[in-house]
C-alpha positions in Angstrom: 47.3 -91.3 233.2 46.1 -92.7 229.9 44.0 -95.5 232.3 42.7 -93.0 234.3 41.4 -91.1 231.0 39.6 -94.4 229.7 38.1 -95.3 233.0 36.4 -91.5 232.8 34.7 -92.4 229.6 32.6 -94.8 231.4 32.0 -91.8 234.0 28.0 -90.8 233.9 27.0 -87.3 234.4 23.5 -86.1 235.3 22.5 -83.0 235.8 22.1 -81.1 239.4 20.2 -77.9 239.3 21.4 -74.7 240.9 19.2 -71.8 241.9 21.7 -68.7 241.1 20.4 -65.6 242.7 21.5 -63.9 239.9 19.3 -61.3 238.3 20.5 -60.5 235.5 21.1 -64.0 233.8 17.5 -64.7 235.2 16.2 -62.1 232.9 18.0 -63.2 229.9 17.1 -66.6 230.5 13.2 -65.5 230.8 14.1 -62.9 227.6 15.5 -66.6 225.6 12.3 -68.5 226.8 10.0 -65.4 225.5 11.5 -65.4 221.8 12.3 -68.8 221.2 8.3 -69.2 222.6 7.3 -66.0 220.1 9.0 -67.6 217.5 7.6 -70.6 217.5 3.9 -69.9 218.0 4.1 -66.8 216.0 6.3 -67.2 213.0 6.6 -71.2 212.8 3.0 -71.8 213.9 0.8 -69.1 212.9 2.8 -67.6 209.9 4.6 -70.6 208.3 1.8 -73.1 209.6 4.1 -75.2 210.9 1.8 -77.9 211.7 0.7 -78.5 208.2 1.8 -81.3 205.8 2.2 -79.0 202.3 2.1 -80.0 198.5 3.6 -78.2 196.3 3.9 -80.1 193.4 0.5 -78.2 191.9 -1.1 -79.9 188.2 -2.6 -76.9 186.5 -4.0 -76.7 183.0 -5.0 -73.4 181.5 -7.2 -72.4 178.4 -7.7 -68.9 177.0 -9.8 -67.3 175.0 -9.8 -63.8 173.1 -12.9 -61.9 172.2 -13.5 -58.5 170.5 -13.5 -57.0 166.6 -11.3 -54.2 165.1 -11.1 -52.0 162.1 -8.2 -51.0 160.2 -8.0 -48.5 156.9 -4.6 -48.8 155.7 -3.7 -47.6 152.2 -2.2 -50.9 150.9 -4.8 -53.1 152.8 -7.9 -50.6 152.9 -11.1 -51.3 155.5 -10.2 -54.4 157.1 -12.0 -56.3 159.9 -10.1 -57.9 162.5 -11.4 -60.6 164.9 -9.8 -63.1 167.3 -8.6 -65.8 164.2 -7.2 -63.0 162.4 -4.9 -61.0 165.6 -4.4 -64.4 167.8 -1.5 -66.1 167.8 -1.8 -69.2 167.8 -5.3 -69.2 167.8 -6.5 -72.4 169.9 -6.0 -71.0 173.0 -2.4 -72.1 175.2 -0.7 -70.4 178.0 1.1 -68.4 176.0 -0.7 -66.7 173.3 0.1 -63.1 171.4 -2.4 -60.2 170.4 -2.0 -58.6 167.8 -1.5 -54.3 168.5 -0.4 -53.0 165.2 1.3 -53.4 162.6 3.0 -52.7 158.9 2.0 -54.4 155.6 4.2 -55.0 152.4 1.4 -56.4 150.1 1.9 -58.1 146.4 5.3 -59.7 146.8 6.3 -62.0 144.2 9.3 -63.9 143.7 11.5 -61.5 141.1 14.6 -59.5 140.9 14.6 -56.0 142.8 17.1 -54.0 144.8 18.2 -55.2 148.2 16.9 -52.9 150.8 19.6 -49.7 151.6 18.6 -50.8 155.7 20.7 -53.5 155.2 24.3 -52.8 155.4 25.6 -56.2 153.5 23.5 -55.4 150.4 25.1 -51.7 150.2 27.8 -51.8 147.5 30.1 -49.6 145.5 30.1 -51.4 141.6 29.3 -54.7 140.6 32.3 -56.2 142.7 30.8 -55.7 145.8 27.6 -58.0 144.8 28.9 -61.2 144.4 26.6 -63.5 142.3 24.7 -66.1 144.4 25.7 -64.9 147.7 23.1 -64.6 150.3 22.7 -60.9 151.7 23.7 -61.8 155.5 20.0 -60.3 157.6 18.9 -59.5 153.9 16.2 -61.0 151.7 17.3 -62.8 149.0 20.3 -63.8 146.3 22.9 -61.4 145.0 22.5 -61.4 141.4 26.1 -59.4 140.4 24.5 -56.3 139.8 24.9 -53.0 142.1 21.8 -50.8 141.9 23.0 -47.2 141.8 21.0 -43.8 141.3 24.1 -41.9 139.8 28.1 -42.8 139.8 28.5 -40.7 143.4 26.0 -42.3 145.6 26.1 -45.4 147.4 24.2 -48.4 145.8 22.4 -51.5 146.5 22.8 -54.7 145.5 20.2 -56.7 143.6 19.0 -59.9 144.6 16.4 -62.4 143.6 14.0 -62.8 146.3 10.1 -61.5 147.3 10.2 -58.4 146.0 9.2 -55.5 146.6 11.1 -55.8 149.5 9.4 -55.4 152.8 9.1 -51.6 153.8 11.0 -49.8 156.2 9.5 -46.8 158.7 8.4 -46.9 162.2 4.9 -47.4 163.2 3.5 -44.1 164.5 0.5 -45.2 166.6 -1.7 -48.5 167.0 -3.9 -49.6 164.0 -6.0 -51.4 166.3 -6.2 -48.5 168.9 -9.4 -50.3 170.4 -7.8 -53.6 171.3 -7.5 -52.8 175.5 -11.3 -53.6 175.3 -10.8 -56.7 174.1 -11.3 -59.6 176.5 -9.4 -63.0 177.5 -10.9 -65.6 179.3 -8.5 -67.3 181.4 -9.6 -70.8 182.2 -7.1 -72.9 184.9 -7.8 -76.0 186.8 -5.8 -77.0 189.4 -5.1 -80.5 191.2 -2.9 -81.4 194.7 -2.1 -85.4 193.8 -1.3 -85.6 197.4 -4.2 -84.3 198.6 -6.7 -85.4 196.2 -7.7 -82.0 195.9 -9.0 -80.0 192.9 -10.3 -76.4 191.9 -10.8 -74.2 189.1 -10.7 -70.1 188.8 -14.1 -70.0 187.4 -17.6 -69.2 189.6 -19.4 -72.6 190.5 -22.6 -71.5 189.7 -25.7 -72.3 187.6 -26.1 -69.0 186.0 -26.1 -69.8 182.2 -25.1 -65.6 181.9 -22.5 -64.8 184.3 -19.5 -65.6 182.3 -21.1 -63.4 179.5 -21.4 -60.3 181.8 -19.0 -60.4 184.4 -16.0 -59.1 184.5 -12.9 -59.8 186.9 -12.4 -57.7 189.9 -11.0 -58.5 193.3 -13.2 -57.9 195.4 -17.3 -58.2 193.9 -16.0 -60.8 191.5 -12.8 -63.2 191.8 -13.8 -65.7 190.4 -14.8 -64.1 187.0 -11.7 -65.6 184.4 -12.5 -62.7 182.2 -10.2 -59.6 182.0 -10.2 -56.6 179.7 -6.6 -56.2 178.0 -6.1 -52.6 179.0 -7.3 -53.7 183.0 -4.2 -56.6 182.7 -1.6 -54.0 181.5 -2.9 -50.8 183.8 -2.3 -53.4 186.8 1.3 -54.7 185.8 1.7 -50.0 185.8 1.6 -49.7 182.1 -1.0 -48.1 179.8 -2.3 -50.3 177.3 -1.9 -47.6 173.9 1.8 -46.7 175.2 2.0 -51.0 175.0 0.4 -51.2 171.4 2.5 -49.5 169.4 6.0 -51.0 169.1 4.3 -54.0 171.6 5.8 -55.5 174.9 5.4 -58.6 176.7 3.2 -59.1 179.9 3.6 -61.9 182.7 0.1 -63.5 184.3 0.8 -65.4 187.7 -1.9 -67.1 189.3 -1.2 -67.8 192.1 -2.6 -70.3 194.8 -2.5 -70.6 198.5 -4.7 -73.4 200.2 -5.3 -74.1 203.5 -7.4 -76.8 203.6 -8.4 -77.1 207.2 -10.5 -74.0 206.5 -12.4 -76.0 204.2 -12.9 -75.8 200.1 -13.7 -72.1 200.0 -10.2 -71.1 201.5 -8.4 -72.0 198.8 -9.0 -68.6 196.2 -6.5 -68.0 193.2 -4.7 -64.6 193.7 -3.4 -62.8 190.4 -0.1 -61.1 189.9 0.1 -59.0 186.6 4.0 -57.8 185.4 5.4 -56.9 182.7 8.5 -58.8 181.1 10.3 -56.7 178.4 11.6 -53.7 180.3 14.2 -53.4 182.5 14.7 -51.4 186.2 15.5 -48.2 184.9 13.1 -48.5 181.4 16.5 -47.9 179.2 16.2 -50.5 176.7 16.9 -50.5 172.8 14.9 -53.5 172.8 11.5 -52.7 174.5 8.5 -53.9 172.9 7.7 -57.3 170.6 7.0 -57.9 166.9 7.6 -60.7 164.4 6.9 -61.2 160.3 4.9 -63.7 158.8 3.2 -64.2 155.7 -0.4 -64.6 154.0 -0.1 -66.6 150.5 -2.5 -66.5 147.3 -2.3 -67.2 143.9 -3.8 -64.6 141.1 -6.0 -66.2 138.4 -3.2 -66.7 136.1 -2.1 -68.6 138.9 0.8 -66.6 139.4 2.0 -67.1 143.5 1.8 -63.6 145.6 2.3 -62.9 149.0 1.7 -60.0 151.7 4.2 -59.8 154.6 3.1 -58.0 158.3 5.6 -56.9 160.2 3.1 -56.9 163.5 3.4 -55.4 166.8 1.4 -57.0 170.0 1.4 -57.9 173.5 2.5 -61.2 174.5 1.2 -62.7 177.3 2.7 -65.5 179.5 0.1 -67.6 182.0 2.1 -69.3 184.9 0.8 -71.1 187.7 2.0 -71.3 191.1 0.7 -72.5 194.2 0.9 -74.8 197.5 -1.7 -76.5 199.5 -1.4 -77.5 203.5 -3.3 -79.5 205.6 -2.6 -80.5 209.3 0.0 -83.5 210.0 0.6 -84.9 213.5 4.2 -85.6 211.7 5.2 -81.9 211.3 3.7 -80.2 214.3 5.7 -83.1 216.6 8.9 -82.0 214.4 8.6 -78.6 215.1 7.5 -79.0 218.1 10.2 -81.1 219.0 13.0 -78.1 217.7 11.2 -75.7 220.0 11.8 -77.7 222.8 15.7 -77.8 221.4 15.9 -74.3 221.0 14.8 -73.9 224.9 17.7 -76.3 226.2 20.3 -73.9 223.9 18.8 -70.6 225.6 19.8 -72.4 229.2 23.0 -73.6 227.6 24.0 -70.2 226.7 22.9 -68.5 230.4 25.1 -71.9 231.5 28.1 -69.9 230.2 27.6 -66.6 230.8 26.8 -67.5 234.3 30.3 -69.9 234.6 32.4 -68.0 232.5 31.3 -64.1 232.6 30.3 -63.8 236.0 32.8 -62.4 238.7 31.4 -65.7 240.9 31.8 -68.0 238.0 34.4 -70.1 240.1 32.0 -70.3 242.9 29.1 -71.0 240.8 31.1 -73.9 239.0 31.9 -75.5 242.7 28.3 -75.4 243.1 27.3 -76.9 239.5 29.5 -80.0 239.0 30.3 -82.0 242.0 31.8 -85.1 242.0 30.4 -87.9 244.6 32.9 -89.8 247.2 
């Protein structure tokens, strides 16, 4: 028995082809053929370019650029001009960059003993107990000095500290100081390179007009190639409006986006922007929605004594990533794919095989008929 078994391993089947008069499998099998065929010309093909060899390992560089002036009458800063070095942060221009919106002053800070501020909870106190001499106020701003600030014997105090006082003020903003900022302009410069296919491309018009970059601005359609875009066109496309954005701030998402088929030549491959903003959740429920930060502006009075002013300031953020692929047409690939077309026809006849053996009330017969064995 055993002997017999080995001897069949050296047995060599080919196939013998059977014409079943079976309509029913015959339609399935032409039903197999017709989608494995629709799928690949149509989806791996056509669709997924299934011929192409594709890079995706895109090199992109981007520089930006802010334009526009503001002005601001606050009471502790008065008329105030603001251009790009004054609400750009950082102001050299990266791929991340923040405007300021709005924002709150606490001017003529110096360093001194004041009370702590009553927001913050550690620097509340009862008596002198409760401020313990040299301790740092935990989210506060400054040294406890021993000494609990009270207005009368029944309130609840403060602790004093040694820091910049006065300390910085505490209300919400109630609208945007610089209310006219969605007209200001970025210019989004990127440049692009494929290492595998040599290839390189930048977002900005090749042309020799020395004014187009000074009048155009972006739109899909008359002008794509413009890199400019007013701030209140970025946020009304991510489905935000921009003076809803400027007060408390928020944070906005730039994707460029590029898809290059090279076989259609140097025009074809077009950068496609994507515009979403980043701080808000699905259902807009959020106790932290919008974006601000502190810092500081320092100068010394003639007596040289050192002062500073503190801005609490409000802004949009903006976040420039690339993306992007590039394909070209590869003997390599399309025989590949070719190849697992050809596969997936020999699994549709394997699977009429079985119905027709196995489900069929003439599977017997059709067996006898399929595999014979020679004498």
């Amino acid at each position: 028995m055993a002997w017999n078994f080995f001897l069949s391993l050296f047995d060599y089947k080919t196939e013998k082809y059977v014409v079943a008069k079976n309509k029913r499998v015959g339609v399935l099998y032409r039903l197999i053929q017709l989608s494995v065929l629709g799928y690949i010309i149509g989806w791996v093909f056509v669709s997924k370019k299934g011929y192409q060899e594709t890079d995706e390992a895109i090199q992109s560089s981007v520089i930006t650029k802010l334009k526009g002036v503001s002005v601001t009458n606050t009471t502790e800063s008065g008329v105030d001009v603001w251009g790009p070095e004054d609400y750009v942060i950082p102001p050299q221009g990266e791929a991340v960059l923040f405007v300021v919106t709005n924002f709150l002053e606490t001017p003529n800070q110096k360093l001194g003993y004041c009370a702590e501020s009553p927001k913050v909870l550690d620097g509340l106190c009862n008596n002198n107990d409760d401020c313990e001499k040299g301790k740092i106020v935990v989210a506060g701003n400054g040294l406890m000095s021993g000494r609990c600030l009270k207005k009368d014997s029944n309130s609840i105090g403060s602790c004093e500290i040694y820091g910049w006082c006065p300390v910085e003020r505490k209300f919400k903003p109630q609208g945007p100081l610089l209310a006219n900022a969605e007209n200001f302009t970025i210019y989004i410069k990127n440049f692009i390179f494929f290492p595998k296919f040599a290839f390189s491309k930048s977002n900005v018009l090749e042309t020799n007009d020395d004014t187009y970059l000074k009048k155009c601005r972006y739109d899909k359609e008359l002008h794509p190639y413009c890199p400019i875009f007013r701030l209140g066109h970025i946020t009304r496309r991510a489905g935000y409006n921009f003076q809803d954005m400027a007060t408390f701030g928020g944070s906005i998402g730039i994707l460029i986006e590029w898809d290059c088929d090279l076989d259609k030549g140097y025009s074809n491959c077009s950068p496609v922007y994507h515009f979403t903003r980043l701080d808000t959740s699905v259902s807009n429920k959020t106790i932290a929605l919008g974006f601000n930060f502190r810092h500081t502006r320092y100068f010394r009075n003639t007596d040289g004594e050192r002062y500073r002013s503190l801005f609490k300031v409000y802004g949009i953020r903006f976040t420039i990533l690339v993306h992007g692929k590039a394909g070209r047409f590869s003997v390599v690939p399309t025989a590949i794919n070719f190849a697992a077309g050809l596969a997936l026809m020999g699994a549709g006849a394997f699977l009429c095989d079985m119905v027709l053996l196995y489900l069929m009330k003439k599977g017997n017969s059709y067996r006898q008929w399929k595999f014979e064995v020679p004498r």
